[in-house]
C-alpha positions, 0 to 999 in steps of 0.5 A, a space after each residue: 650371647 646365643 645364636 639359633 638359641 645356641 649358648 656360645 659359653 655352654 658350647 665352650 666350656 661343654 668342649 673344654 670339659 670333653 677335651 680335659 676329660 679325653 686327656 685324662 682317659 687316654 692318659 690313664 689307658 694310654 698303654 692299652 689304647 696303644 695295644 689295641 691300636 697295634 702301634 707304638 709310642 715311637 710311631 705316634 709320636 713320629 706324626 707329631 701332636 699338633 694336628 690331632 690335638 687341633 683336630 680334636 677341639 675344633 671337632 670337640 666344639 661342633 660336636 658341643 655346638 650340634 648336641 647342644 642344638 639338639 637338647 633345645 630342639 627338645 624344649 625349654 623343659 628338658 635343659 637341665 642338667 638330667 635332659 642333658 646327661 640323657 641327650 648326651 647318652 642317646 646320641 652317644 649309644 645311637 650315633 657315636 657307639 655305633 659308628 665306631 663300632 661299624 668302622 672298627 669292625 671293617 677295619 678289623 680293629 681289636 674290640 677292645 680299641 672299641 670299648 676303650 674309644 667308645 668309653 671315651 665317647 660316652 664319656 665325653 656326651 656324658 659331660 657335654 650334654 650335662 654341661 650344656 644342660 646345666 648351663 642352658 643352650 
């Protein structure tokens, strides 16, 4: 099933991989995340879970389905699981890294909120872009 030679399975399963993965990055930095950030437990869960969680999927699957129509812009040649990784790293270290780094520095957060989000950025483009590339978008 493809549509603009797009895999709808790669895009899933390349946005279910990134989402596990930020659960288990957050759960293992959780604390410090939480430091960085200058909030509390008590505050975040205040908000609720539901909004950010839905949030995060829905955003997880364009952001699969956008890094997979940039891999197949790149020719049948480089979808694999090494063009993928690659992909994935470069729109992380040119896009992802940089925006947050702009926004955090504006808003004057900890640098240490930004190593720790962009780790899980890296991370999750890392996974994406091997996932797309290994199942062909």
């Amino acid at each position: 099933m493809q549509f603009a030679g797009v895999n709808y399975m790669a895009v899933a399963a390349a946005a279910a991989g990134a989402f596990f993965f930020g659960f288990a990055y957050y759960m293992t930095l959780g604390k410090f995340w939480m430091v960085a950030t200058g909030k509390s437990e008590e505050a975040l869960k205040a908000g609720g879970m539901a909004k950010p969680m839905i949030i995060t999927a829905i955003c997880q699957l364009i952001m699969a389905f956008m890094l997979g129509g940039i891999l197949g812009h790149l020719g049948a040649e480089q979808i694999n699981l090494q063009g993928g990784l690659i992909t994935g790293l470069f729109v992380w270290f040119g896009f992802a890294i940089t925006a947050t780094a702009v926004n955090y520095a504006w808003q004057r957060s900890s640098p240490m909120l930004t190593l720790i989000d962009g780790g899980h950025w890296l991370g999750c483009l890392a996974i994406q872009g091997m996932v797309l590339g290994a199942m062909g978008v």
